[in-house]
MARKOLBA-863226 format. One record per residue: x, y, z of N, C-alpha, C in turn; residue in one letter. Coordinates in Angstrom, 3 decimals. Layout:
[[X; Y; Z]; [X; Y; Z]; [X; Y; Z]; A]
...
***
This chain:
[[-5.053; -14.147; -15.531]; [-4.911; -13.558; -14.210]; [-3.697; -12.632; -14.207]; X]
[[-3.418; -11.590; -13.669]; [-2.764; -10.464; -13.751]; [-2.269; -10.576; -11.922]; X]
[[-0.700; -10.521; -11.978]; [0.057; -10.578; -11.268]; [0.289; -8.771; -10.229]; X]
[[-0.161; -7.932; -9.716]; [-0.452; -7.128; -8.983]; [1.047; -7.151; -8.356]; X]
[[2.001; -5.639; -8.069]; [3.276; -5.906; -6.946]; [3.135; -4.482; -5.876]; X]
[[2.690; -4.236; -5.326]; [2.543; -2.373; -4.608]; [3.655; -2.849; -3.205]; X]
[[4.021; -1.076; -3.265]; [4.551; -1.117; -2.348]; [3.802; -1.116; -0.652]; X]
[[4.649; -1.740; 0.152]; [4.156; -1.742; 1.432]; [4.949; -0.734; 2.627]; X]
[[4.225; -0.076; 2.986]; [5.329; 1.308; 4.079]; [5.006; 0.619; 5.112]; X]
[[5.255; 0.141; 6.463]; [5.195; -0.018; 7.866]; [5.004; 0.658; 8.877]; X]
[[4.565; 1.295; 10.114]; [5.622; 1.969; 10.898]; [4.831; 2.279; 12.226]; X]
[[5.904; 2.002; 13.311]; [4.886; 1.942; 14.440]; [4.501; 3.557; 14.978]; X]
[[3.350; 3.137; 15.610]; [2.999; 4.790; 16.397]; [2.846; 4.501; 17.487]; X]
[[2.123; 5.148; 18.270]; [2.248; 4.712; 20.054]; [0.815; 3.478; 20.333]; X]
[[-0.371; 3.532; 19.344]; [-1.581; 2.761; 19.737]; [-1.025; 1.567; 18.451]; X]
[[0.141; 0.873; 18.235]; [-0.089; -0.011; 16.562]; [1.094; 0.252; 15.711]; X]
[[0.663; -0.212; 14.810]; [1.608; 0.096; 13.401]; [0.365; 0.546; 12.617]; X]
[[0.937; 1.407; 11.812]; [-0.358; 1.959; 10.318]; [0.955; 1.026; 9.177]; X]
[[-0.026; 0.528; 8.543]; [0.408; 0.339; 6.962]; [0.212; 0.951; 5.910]; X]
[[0.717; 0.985; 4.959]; [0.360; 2.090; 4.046]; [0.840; 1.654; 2.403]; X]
[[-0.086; 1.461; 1.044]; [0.454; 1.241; 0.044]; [0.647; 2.769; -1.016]; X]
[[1.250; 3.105; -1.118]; [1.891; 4.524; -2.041]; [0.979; 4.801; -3.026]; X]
[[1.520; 3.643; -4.279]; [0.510; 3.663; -5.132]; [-0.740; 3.898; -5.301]; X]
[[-1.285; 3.506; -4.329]; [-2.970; 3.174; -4.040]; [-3.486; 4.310; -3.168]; X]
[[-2.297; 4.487; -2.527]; [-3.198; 5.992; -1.305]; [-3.988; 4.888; -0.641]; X]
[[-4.283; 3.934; -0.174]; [-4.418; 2.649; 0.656]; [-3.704; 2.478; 1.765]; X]
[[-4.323; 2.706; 3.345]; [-3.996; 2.603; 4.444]; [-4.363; 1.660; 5.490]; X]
[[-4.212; 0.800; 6.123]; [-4.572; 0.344; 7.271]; [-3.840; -0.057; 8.635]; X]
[[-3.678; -1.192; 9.015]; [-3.193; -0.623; 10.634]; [-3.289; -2.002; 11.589]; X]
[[-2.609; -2.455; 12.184]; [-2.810; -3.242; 13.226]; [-1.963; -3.196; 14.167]; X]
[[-1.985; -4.234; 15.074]; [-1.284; -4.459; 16.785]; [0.093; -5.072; 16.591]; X]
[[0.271; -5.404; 15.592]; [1.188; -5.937; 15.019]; [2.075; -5.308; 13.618]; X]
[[3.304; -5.958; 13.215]; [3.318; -5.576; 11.882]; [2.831; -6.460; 10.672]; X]
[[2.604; -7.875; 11.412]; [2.050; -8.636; 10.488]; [0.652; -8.801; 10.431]; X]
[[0.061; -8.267; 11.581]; [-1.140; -8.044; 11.384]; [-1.462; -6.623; 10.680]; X]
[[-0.921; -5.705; 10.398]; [-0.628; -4.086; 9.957]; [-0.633; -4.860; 8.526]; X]
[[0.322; -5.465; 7.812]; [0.319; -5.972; 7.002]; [-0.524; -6.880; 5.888]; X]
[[-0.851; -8.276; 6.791]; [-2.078; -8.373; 6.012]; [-3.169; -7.546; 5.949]; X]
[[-3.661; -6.610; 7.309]; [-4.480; -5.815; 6.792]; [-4.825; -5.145; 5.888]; X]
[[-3.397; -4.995; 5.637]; [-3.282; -4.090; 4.153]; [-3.556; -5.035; 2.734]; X]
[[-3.003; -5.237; 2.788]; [-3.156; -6.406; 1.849]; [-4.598; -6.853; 1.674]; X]
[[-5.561; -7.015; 2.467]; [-6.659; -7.401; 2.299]; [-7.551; -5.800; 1.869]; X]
[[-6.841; -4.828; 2.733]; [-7.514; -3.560; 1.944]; [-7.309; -3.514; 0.109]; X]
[[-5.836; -3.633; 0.112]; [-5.627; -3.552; -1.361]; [-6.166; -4.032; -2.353]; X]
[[-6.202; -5.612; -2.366]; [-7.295; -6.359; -2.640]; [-9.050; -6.092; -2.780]; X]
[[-9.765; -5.222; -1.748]; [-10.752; -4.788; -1.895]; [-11.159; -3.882; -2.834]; X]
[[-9.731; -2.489; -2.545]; [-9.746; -1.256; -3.444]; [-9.985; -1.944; -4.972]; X]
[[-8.419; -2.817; -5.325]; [-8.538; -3.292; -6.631]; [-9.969; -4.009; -7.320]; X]
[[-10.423; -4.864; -6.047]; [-11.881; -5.118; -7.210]; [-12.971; -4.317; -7.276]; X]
[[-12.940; -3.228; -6.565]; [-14.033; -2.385; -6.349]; [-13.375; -1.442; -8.109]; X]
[[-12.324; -0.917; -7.941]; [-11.690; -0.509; -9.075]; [-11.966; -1.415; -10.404]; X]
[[-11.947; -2.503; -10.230]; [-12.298; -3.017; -11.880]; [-13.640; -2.902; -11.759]; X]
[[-14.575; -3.016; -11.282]; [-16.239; -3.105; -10.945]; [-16.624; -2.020; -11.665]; X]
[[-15.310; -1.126; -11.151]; [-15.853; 0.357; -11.390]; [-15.182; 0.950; -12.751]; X]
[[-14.216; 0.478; -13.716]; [-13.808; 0.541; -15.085]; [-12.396; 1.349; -14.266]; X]
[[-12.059; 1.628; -13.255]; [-11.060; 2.181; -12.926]; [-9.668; 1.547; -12.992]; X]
[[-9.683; 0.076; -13.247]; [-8.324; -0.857; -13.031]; [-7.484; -0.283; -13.916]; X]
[[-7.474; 0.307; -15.196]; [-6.469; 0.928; -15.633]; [-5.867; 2.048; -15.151]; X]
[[-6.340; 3.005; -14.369]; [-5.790; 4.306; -14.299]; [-4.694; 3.917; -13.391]; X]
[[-4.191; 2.674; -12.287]; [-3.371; 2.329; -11.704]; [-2.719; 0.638; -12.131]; X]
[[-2.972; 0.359; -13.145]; [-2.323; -1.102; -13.386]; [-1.130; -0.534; -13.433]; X]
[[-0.674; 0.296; -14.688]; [0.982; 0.153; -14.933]; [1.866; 0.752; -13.329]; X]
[[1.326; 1.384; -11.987]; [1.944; 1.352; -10.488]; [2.030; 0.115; -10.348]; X]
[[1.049; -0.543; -10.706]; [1.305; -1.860; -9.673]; [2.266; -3.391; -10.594]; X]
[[2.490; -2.611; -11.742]; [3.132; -4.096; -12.540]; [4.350; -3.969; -12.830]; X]
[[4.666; -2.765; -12.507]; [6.051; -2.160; -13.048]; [6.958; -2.684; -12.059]; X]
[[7.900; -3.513; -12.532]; [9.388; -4.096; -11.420]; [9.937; -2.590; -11.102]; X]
[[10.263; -1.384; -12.000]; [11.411; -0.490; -11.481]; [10.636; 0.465; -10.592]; X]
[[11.167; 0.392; -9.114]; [10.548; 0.689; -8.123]; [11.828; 1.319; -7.219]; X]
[[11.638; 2.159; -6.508]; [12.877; 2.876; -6.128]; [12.153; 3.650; -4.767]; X]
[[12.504; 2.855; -3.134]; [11.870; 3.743; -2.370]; [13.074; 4.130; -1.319]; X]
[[13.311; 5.140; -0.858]; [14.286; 5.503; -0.028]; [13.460; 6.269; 1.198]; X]
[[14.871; 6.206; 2.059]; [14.150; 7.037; 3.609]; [14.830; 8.292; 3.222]; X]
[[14.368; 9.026; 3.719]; [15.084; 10.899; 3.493]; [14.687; 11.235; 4.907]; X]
[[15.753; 12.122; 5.299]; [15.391; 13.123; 6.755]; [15.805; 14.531; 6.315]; X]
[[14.842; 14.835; 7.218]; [14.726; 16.654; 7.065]; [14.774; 16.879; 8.428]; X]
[[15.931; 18.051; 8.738]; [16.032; 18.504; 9.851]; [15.095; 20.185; 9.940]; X]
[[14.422; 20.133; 10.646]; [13.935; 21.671; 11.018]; [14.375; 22.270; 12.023]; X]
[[14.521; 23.437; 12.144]; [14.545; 24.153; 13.926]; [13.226; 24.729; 13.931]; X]
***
């Protein structure tokens, strides 16, 4: 069994929170953040076995197993 780690983004909007995993381009969303959350999580989970079904589990294993992970907030000001 193969140990899976992706990142998880959060963030509220005015109808929810959207969730979001980077790696995966994997989105979902709830009323909550822990409901935003497992949602995701249960998306991710789907993507990934549909991905081995489909011979695709390699083109994203080494995103998801790799500990060195580095996510920061950045702001950009425009006028």
């Amino acid at each position: 069994m193969k140990t899976f780690d992706y990142t998880m983004v959060v963030w509220k909007e005015s109808e929810g929170y959207v969730s979001k995993c980077p790696e995966l381009g994997v989105a979902s969303c709830g009323e909550s953040i822990n409901e935003a959350a497992e949602n995701l999580k249960e998306a991710v989970e789907l993507y990934l076995e549909n991905a081995e079904v489909l011979g695709l589990l390699g083109d994203v294993e080494e995103s998801l197993t790799t500990r060195e992970k580095f996510t920061s907030h950045v702001e950009i000001s425009m006028q």
